[in-house]
C-alpha positions in Angstrom: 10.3 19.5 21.6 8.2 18.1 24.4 10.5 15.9 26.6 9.3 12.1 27.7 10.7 10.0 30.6 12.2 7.3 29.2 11.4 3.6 31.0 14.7 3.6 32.3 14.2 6.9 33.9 15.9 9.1 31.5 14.5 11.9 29.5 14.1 11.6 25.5 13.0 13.6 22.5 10.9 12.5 20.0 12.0 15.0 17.7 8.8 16.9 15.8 11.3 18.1 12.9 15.0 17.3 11.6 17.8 19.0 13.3 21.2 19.2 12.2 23.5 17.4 15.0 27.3 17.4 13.7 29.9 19.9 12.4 29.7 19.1 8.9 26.2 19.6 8.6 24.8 16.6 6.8 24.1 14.5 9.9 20.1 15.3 10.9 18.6 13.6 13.8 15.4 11.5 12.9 12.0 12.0 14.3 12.1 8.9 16.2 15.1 8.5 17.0 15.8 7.3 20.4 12.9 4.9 20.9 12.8 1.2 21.1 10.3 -0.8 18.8 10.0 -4.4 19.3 8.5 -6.6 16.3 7.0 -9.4 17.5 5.3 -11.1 14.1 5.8 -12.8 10.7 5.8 -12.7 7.0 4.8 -9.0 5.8 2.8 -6.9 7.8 4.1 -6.5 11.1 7.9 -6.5 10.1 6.8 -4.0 7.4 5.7 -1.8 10.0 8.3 -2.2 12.1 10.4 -1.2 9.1 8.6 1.7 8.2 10.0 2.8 12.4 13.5 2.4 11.5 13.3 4.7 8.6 11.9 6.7 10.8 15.2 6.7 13.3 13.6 4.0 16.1 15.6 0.8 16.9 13.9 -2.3 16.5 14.5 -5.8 18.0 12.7 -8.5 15.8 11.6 -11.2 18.2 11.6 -15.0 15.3 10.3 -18.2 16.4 13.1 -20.8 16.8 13.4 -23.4 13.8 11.7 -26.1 15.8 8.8 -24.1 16.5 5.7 -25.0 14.0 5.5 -23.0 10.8 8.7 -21.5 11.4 9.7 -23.4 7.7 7.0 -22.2 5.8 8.4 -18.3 7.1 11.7 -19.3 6.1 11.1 -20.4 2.6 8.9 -17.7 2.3 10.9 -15.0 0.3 13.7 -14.9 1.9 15.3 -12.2 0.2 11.9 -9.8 1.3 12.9 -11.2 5.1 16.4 -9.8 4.7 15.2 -6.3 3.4 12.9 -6.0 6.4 15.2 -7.6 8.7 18.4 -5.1 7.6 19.6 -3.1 10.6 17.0 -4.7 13.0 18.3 -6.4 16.0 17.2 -10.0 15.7 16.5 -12.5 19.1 15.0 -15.6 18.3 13.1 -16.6 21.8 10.6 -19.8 22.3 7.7 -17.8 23.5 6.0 -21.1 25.1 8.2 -21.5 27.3 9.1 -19.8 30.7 12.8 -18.3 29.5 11.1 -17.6 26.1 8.2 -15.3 28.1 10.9 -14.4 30.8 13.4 -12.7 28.0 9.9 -10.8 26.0 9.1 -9.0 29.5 12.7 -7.7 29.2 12.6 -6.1 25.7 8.9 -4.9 27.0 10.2 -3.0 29.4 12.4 -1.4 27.5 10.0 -0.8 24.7 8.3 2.7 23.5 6.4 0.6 20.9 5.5 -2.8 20.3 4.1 -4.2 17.2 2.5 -7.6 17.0 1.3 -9.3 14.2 -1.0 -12.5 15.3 -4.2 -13.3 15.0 -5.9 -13.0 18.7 -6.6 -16.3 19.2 -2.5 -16.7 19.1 -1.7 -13.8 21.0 -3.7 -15.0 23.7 -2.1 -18.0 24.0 1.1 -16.3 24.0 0.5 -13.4 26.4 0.7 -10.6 23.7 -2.9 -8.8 24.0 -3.1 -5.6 25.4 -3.4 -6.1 29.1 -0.5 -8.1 29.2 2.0 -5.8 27.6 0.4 -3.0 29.4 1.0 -4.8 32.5 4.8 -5.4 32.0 5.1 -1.6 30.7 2.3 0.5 31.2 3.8 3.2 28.3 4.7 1.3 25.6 2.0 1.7 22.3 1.0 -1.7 21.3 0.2 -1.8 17.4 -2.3 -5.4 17.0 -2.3 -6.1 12.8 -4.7 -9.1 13.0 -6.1 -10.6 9.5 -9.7 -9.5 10.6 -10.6 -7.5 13.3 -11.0 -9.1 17.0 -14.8 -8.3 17.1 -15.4 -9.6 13.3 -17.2 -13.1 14.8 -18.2 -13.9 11.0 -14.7 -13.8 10.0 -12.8 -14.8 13.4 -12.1 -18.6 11.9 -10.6 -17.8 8.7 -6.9 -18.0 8.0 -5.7 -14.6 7.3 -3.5 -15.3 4.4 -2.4 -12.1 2.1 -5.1 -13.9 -0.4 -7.8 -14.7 1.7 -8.1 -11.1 2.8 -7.8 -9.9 -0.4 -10.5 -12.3 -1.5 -12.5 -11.8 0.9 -12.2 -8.1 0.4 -13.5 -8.1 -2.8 -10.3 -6.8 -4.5 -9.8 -9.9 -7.2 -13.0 -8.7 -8.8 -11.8 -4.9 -8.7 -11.1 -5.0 -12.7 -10.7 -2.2 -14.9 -12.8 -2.4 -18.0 -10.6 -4.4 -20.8 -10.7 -7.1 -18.0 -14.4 -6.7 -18.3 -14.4 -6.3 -22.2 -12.5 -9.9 -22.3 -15.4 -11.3 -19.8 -13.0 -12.0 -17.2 -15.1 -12.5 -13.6 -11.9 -11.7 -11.4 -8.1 -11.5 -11.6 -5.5 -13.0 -8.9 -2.9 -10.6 -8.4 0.3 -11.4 -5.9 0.4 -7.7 -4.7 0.2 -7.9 -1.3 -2.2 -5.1 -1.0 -3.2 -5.8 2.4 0.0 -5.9 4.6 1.6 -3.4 2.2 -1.3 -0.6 2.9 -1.7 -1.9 6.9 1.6 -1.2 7.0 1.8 2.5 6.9 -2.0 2.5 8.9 0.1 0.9 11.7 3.2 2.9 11.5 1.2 6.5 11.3 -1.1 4.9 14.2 2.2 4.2 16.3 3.8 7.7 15.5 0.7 9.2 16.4 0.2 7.9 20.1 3.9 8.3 20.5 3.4 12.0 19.9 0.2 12.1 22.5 2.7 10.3 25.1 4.8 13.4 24.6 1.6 15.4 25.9 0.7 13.1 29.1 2.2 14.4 32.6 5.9 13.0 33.2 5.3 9.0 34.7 1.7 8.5 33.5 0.8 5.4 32.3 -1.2 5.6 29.6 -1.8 2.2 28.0 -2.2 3.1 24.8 -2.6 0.6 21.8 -4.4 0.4 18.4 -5.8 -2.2 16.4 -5.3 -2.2 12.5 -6.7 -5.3 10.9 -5.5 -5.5 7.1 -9.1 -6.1 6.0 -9.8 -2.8 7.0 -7.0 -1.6 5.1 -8.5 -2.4 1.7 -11.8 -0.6 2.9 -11.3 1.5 -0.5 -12.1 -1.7 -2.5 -15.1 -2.8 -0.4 -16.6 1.2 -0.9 -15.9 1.0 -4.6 -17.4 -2.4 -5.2 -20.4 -2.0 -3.5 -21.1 1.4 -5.6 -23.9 1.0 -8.1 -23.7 3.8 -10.7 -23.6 4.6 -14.6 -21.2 7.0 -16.6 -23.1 9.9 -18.4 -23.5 9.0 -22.2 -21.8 11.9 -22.9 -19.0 10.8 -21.1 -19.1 6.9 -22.3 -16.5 6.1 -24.7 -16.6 3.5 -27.5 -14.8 1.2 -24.5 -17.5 1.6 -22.2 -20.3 1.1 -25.0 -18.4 -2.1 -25.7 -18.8 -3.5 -22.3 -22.7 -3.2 -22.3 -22.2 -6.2 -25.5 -19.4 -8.1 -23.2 -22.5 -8.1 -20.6 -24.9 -9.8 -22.8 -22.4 -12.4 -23.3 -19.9 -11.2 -26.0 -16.6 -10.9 -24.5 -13.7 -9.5 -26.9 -10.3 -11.0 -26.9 -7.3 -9.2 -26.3 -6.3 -7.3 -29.0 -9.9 -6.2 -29.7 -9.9 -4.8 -26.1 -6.8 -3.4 -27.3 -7.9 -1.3 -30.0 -10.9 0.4 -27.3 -8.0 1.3 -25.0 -7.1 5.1 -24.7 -4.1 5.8 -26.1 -2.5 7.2 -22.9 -2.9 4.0 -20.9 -2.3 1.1 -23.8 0.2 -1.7 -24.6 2.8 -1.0 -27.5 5.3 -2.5 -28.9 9.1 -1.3 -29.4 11.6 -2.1 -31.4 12.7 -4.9 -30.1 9.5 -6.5 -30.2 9.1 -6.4 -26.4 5.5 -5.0 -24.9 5.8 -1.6 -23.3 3.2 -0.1 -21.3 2.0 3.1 -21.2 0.0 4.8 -17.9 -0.1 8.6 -18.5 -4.2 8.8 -18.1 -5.7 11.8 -16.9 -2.8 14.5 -16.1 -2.2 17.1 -19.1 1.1 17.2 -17.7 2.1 13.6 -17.8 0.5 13.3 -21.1 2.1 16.2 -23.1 5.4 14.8 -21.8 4.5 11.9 -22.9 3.8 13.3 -26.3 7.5 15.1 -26.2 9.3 12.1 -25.5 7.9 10.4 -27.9 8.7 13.1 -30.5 5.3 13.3 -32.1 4.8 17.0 -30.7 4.0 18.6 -34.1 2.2 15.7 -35.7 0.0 15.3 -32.7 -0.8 18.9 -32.8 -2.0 18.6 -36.3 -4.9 16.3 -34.9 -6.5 19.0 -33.1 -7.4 17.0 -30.1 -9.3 19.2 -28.0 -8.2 20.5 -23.9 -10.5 18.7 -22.1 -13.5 20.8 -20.4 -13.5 20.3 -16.4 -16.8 19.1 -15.4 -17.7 22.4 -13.8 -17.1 24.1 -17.4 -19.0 21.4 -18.5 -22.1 22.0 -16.3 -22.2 25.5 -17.6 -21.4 25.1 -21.4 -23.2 22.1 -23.2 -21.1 21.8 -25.9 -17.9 21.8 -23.9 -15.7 18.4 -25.3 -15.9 15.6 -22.6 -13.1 14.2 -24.0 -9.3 15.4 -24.6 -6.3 15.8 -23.0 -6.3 15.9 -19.8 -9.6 13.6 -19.5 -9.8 9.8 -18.4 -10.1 9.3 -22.5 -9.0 11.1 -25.4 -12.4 10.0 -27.0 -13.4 8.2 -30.2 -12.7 10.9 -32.8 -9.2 10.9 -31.9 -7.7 7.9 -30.0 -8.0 5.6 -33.0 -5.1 8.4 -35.1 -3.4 9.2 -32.0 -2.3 5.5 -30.7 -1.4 5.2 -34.7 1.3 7.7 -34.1 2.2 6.7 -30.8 2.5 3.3 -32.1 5.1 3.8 -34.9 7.0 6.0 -32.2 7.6 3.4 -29.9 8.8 1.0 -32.4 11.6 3.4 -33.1 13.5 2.5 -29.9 13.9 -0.8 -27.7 12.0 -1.4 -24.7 15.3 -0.4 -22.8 15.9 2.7 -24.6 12.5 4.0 -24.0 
């Protein structure tokens, strides 16, 4: 391993693979192990990141706003038992970053710091010394990780309050429905999942191991002021591709589902246990014994499927279908009257889902909902 000068003038690893470091074998030395992270941010993102460090074998000191300071009530009522998972085995200093002592006792942790990661919007890290230049000024090789809402040059975007659901929204990912929301004419969907900080999260945290390994490269005592910006907009970058994709499934490959949702479009929406009936088998809502809703999500993989099918106990019956093995869509190119449908496709197709969720259904109600 390549060996960096620590700020305090001694040399540490940042180890590029486990390494077994006591008698009895089962102790391993982490790949960041030995370096000083300090989280300076609130609610999911940034302490996520910081989170995903210590896994990784860093130390992190989580720098929290004192109770007086403004908004420091909403982050405490805000799930607090999510704070105490991220907080776990994090050093925690609450400092008053306004004020002279509170700025006074940051530049301390800085300089101790291989990584910071802050989690304001600019406007707020200006205001308390936390962009770029400033940490960079105090220590010259820490990595700073920035996870604003929206990124500092979006001017459109700059004045909106980057809440988990504003980004989302604004991301288009409350109207990234599959089709049975379609079938039942919904428009969008809120969903809670915090999408954004969750998949920022690991952007940051890969970002930050990253320039900590290119550190390891620089001469010993460069400075190489190196930070990263991951807004969590840009996270959900996926969504805003998909969304803005204009295309139409082959009719050979259209299913009775998708034929459906050309009549929800002119203003027929089914309700749910219509939509029900157009699902595929594989990836459908049934019911158990104990009259509880189970789902099932096996789409896709042969694999998953045909273990599905053993579970279930339905092996034999099932094979007395004759539900076609899916063509790839090379073999499909080549032979015309390759099935499009099957196991192992997105659906099982019309000829046989309609028998197949029939047996799957009277499976599931032969156990409860725990059982299963």
């Amino acid at each position: 391993d390549r060996q960096m000068e620590g700020n305090q003038g001694g040399p540490r690893a940042m180890a590029s693979t486990f390494s077994s470091s006591s008698s009895d074998g089962d102790s391993r030395t982490a790949p960041l192990d030995g370096l000083r992270v300090v989280e300076i941010g609130s609610f999911l993102a940034c302490p996520l990141t910081a989170r995903h460090l210590l896994d990784l074998g860093a130390s992190v000191t989580a720098v929290v706003r004192p109770e007086s300071a403004r908004g420091q009530r909403t982050e405490q009522a805000w799930r607090p038992e999510t704070t105490r998972a991220l907080r776990s085995g994090k050093d925690v200093v609450t400092l008053d970053l306004k004020s002279p002592a509170g700025q006074e006792a940051l530049d301390e942790l800085l300089i101790a710091a291989d990584a910071v990661v802050v989690g304001f919007a600019p406007a707020v890290c200006r205001r308390l010394r936390l962009t770029a230049e400033r940490v960079h000024e105090v220590n010259p090789r820490a990595v700073l990780a920035h996870l604003p809402g929206f990124a500092t040059g979006d001017a459109e975007r700059s004045k909106i309050e980057a809440w988990e659901a504003s980004i989302l929204a604004e991301a288009g990912v409350f109207r990234d429905m599959g089709i049975n929301r379609q079938l039942a004419g919904k428009l969008a969907s809120y969903s809670p999942l915090p999408l954004a900080s969750s998949y920022a999260s690991i952007f940051a945290a890969l970002g930050v191991v990253s320039a900590l390994r290119k550190r390891t490269t620089l001469p010993p005592g460069a400075a190489p002021r190196l930070s990263l910006e991951v807004p969590l907009a840009s996270a959900l970058c996926d969504a805003l591709v998909h969304n803005s994709l204009q295309h139409e499934v082959p009719e050979e490959y259209r299913s009775r589902r998708q034929r459906a949702l050309d009549k929800q479009r002119a203003g027929e929406p089914l309700d749910y246990f219509e939509t029900l009936e157009l699902t595929d088998p594989f990836f459908s809502h049934y019911t158990t014994a104990d009259a509880r809703p189970f789902y099932l999500v096996a789409p896709c993989h042969l694999r998953h499927q045909r273990r599905a099918i053993a579970v279930l106990g339905i092996e034999e019956q099932v094979a007395a279908l004759g539900v076609p093995l899916a063509a790839t869509y090379a073999a499909s190119a080549v032979g015309a009257n390759a099935p499009r449908h099957g196991f192992g496709a997105g659906q099982v197709g019309d000829d046989w889902a309609p028998k197949l969720r029939k047996l799957m259904r009277r499976a599931f109600l032969t156990r409860t909902a725990y059982e299963w």
